[in-house]
C-alpha positions in Angstrom: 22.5 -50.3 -7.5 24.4 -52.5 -5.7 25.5 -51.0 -2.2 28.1 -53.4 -1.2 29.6 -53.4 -4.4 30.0 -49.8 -4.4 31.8 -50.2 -0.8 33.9 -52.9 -1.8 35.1 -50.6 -4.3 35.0 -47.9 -2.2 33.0 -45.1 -4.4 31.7 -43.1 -1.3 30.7 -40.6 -3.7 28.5 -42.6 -5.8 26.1 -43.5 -2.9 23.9 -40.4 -3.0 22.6 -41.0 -6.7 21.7 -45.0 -5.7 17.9 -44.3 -4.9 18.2 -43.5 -8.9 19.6 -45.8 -10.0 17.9 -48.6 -8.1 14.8 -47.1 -10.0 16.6 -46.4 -13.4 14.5 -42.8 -12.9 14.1 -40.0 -10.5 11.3 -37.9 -9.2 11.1 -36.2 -12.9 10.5 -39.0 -14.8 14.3 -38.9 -16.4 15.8 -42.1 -17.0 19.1 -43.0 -16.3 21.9 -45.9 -17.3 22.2 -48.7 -14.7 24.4 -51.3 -13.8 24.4 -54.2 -15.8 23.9 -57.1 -13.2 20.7 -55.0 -11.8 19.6 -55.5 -15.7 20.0 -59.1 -15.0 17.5 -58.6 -12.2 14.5 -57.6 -14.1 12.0 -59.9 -16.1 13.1 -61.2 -19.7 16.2 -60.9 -21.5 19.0 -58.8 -21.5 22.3 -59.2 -22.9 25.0 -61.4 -21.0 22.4 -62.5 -19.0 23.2 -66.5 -18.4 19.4 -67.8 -16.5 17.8 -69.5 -19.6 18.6 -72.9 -20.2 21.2 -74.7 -23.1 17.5 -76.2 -24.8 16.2 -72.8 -25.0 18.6 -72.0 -27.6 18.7 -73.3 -31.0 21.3 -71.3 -32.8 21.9 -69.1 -36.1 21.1 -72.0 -38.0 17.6 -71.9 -37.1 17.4 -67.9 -37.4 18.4 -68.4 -41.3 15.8 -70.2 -42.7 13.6 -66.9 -41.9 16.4 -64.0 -42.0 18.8 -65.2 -44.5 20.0 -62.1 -45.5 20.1 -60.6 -42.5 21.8 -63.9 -40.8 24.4 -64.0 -43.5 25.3 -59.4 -43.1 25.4 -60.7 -39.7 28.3 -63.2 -39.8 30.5 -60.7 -41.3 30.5 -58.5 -38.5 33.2 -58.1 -36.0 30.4 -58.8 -33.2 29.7 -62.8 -35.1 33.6 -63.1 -35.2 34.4 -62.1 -31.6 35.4 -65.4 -30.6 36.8 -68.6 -32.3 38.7 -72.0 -32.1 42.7 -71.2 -33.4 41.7 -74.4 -35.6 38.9 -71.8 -37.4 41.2 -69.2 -38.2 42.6 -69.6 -41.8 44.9 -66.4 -41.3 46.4 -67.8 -37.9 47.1 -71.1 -39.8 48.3 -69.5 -42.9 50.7 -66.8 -40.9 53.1 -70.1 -39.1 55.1 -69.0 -36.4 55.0 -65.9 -34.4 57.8 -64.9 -32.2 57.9 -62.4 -29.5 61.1 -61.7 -26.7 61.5 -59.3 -24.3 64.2 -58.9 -21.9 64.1 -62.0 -19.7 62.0 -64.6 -22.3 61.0 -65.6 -25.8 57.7 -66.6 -26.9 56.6 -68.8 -30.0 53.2 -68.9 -31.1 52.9 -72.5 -33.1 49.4 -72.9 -34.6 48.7 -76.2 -36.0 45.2 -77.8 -37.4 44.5 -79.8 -34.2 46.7 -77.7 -31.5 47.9 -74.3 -31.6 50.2 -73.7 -28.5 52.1 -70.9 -27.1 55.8 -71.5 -25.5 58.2 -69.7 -23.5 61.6 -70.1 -23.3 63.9 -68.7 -20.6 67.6 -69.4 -20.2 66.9 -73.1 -18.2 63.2 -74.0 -18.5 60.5 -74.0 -21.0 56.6 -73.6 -20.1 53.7 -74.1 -22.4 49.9 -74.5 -22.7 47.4 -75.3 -25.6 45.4 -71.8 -26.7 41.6 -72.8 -26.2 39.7 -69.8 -27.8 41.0 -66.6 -29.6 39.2 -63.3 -28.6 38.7 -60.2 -30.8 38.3 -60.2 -34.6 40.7 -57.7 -35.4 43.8 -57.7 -32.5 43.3 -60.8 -30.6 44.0 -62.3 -27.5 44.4 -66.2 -26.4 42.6 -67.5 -23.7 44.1 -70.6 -22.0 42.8 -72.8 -19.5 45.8 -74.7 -17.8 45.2 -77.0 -14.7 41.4 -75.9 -14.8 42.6 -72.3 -14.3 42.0 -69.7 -17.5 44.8 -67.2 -18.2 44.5 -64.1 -20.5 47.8 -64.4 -22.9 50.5 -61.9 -21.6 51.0 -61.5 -25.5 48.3 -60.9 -28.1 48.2 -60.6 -32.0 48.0 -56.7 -33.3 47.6 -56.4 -37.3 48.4 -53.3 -37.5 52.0 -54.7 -36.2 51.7 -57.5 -38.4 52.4 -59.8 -34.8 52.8 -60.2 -31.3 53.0 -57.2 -28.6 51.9 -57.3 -24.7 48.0 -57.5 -24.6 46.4 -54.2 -23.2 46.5 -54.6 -19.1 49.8 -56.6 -18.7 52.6 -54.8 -17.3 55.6 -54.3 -19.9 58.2 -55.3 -17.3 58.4 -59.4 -17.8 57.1 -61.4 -14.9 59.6 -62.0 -12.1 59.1 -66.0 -12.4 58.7 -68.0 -16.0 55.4 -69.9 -14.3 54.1 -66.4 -14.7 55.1 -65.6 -18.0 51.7 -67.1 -19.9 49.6 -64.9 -18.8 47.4 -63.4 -16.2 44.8 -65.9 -14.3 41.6 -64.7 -14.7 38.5 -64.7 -11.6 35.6 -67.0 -12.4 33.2 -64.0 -12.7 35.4 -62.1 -15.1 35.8 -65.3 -17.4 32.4 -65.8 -17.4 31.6 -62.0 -18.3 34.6 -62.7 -21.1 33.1 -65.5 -22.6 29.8 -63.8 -21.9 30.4 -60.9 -24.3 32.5 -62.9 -27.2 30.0 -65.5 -26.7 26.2 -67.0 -27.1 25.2 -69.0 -24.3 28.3 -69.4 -22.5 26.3 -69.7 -19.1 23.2 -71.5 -19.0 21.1 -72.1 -16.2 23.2 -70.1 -14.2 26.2 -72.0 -14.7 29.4 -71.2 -17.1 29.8 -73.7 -18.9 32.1 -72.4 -22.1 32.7 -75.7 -23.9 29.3 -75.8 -25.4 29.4 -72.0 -26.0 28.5 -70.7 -29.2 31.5 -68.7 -30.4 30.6 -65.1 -31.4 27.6 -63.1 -30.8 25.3 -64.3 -32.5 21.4 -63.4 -33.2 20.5 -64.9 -29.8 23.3 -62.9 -27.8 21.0 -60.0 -28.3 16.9 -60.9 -29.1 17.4 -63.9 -26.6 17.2 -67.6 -26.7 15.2 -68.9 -30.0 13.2 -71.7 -29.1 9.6 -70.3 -28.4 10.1 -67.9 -31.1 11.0 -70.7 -33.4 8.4 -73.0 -32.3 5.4 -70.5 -32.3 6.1 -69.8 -35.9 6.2 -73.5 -36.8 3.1 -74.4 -35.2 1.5 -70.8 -36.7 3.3 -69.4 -39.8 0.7 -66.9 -40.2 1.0 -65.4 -37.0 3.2 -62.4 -35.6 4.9 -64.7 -32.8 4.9 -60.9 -30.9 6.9 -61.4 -27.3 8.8 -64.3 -27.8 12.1 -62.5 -28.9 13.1 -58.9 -27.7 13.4 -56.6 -30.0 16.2 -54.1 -28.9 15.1 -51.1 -31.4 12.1 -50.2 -29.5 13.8 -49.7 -26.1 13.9 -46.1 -24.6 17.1 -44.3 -25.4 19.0 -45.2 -22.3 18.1 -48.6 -21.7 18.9 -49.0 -25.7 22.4 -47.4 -24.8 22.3 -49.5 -21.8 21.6 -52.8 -24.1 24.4 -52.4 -25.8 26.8 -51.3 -22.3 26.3 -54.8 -21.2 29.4 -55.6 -23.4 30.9 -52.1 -24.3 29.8 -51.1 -20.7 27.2 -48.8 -19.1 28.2 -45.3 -17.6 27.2 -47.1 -14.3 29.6 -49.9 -15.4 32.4 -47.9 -15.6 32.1 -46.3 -12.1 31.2 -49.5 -10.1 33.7 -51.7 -11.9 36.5 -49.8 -13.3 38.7 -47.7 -12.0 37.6 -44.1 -11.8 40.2 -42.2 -14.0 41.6 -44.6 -17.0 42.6 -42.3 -19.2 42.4 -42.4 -22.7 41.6 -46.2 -22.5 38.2 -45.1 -21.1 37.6 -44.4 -25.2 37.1 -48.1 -26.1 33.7 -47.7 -23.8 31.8 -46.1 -25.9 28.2 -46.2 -24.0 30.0 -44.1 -21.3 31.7 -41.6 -23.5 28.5 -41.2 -25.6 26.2 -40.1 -22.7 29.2 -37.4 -21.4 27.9 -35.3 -25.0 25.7 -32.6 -23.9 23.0 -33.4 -26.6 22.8 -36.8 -25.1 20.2 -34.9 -22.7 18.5 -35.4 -20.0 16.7 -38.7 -20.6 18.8 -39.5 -24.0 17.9 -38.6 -27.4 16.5 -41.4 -29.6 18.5 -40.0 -32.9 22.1 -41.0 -31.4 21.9 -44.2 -29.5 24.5 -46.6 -30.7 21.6 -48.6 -32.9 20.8 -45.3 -34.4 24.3 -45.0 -36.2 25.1 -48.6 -36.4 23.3 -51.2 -37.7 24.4 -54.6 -35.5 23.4 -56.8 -38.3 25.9 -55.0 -40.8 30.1 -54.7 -40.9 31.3 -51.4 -39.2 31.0 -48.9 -41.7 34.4 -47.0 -41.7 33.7 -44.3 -44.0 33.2 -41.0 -42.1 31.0 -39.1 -44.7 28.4 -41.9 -44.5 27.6 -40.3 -40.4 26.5 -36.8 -42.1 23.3 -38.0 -42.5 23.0 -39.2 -39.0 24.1 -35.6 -37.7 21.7 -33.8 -39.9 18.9 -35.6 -38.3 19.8 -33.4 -35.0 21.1 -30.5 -36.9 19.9 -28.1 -39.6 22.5 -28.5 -43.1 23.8 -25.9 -44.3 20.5 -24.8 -46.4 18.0 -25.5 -43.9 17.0 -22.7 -41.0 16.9 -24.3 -37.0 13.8 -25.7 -35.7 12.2 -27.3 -32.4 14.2 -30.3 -33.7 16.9 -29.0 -35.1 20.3 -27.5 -33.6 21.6 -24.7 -36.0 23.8 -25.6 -38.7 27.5 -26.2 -38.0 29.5 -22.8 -38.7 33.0 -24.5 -40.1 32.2 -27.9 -42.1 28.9 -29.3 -44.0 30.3 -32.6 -44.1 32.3 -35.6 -42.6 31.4 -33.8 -39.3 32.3 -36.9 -37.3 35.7 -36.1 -38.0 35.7 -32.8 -36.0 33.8 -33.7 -33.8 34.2 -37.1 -32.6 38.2 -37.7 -33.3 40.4 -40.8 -33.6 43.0 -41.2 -31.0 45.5 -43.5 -30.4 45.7 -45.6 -27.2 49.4 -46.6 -26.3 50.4 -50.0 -26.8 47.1 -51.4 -28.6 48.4 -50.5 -32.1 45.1 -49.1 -33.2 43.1 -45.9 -32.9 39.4 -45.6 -31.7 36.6 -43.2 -32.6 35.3 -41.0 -29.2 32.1 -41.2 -28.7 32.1 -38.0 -26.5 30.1 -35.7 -29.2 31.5 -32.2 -28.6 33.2 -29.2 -30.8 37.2 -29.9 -30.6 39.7 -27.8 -31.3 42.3 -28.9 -33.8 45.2 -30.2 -32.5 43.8 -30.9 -29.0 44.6 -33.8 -26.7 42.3 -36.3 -25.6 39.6 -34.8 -22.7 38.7 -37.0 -19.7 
């Protein structure tokens, strides 16, 4: 773990548990999460991870002639559609103008084949700037890049709304000066752990470079860059090509859980880089939420890591009676007796259990409601827990 981060961020507490986490284990043998950029640290690939060069990628393209069907599940995902050009987004297009005011400016959203711009209007001046990438495949936000600076859009696109509301972070109150009203500038190492996670290949060689990203994640955001993969089976079809892609189902529970944090952050994430008590925002982190449920464990348990309920290759599946199965592999149904393996049988419900016990609630201002991934019994009617 990274001490001076910790001390920057002035997490006193945290210190005592970094001889852990420097060894992702303690004296028991019980692993635990880590901090994303000490993933970075460690030999091959891990997500967001920006050391291998552009030519070591060679796209989805290349991953379809094998894994058609599995490429083409893929790119209907929410993960593939994380990040696109305004020009690529038929609905933007198709929708026209989108208006927006508050009480000090009004904002129009003009998309257009070549150029899709955002305006604001106050009661003497006018201030614009071209939208470069949209982030998100359900609400999105604009990222702009004006005078080599990138700026998150104060205002973002909610279809549950059906339009335009303040993007999650901004303050409600508008900005005291119209040069403000656009958005918020963003830090290069923020932008490039943005573009990092809506992103393939957005920095290469260690440098961000996001104009020759791939937009969305894409097969190589997560088994790593292609190009010995693709070569060894070329030059020998026969052969297994084993170790020239990672393959992120056989990875312990935690560093599985971990795989996935690098985007939807690590428990470790949360307490280095976020702020300690974020309220019921903290339930769009779903790594960190997951391993606060008590049958998480000690070390993890293999039968509810993220990959274990969701399959990354295949759209969300929003039905909450398709999870029973995934319960019943860690408890007994109704007609079968506890074992070594087996927690007894729920008491109140034999199905949709994921709807007791991991509820939807609402976070203010996004306009959409999240599952929590802190697995525990919950009363009905209660409020969100911390």
């Amino acid at each position: 773990m990274n001490l001076r981060s910790i001390k920057l961020l002035g997490i006193g507490l945290f210190v005592a548990s970094c001889a852990i986490c420097v060894a992702g284990q303690d004296a028991a043998g019980a692993k635990f999460s880590m901090a994303t950029p000490d993933r970075w640290q460690a030999a091959g690939w891990w997500p967001t991870k920006g050391t291998p060069s552009f030519g070591e990628y060679v796209g989805p393209g290349a991953c379809t002639k094998c894994h058609a069907e599995i490429a083409a599940s893929q790119q209907k995902t929410p993960m593939f559609n994380a990040a696109r050009f305004p020009s690529d987004l038929a609905h933007l297009q198709q929708r026209g103008r989108l208006s927006f005011s508050d009480e000090t400016y009004d904002y129009i959203l003009s998309p257009g084949p070549s150029e899709t711009k955002i305006s604001v209007k106050d009661k003497t001046s006018t201030v614009s700037a071209t939208v470069g990438w949209v982030f998100g495949a359900d609400a999105q936000t604009y990222v702009l890049e004006q005078n080599d600076v990138f700026l998150e859009s104060r205002l973002s696109y909610y279809p549950g709304r059906g339009g335009l509301d303040i993007t999650p972070g901004h303050k409600a109150a508008a900005p005291s000066h119209i040069s403000q009203a656009l958005g918020d500038p963003i830090d290069h190492e923020t932008i490039r752990r943005c573009f990092g996670c809506h992103s393939t290949a957005s920095t290469v060689s260690g440098k961000f470079d996001p104009e020759h990203a791939m937009l969305g994640v894409t097969c190589e955001a997560c088994h790593g860059p292609g190009l010995q993969h693709v070569t060894a089976k070329e030059t020998e079809p026969d052969q297994s090509a084993a170790g020239t892609m990672l393959n992120p189902e056989r990875l312990s529970p935690v560093d599985s859980v971990d795989f996935c944090g690098a985007c939807h952050r690590t428990p470790v994430d949360v307490a280095l880089f976020m702020p300690r008590h974020m309220g019921i925002s903290s339930i769009r982190l779903q790594p960190y939420r997951l391993e606060r449920s008590l049958c998480w464990g000690a070390s993890g348990d293999p039968r509810i890591t993220c990959m274990a309920c969701h399959d990354p290759h295949e759209p969300l599946v929003r039905d909450s009676t398709a999870y029973d199965a995934k319960c019943l592999k860690c408890h007994a149904g109704p007609d079968s007796p506890p074992s070594a393996n087996l927690e007894p049988a729920c008491k109140v419900g034999t199905k949709d259990c994921v709807s007791c016990h991991m509820p939807k609630f609402e976070i203010p201002n996004v306009h959409a409601t999240f599952t929590d991934h802190f697995i525990r019994v919950v009363r009905p009617g209660a409020k969100f827990q911390e």
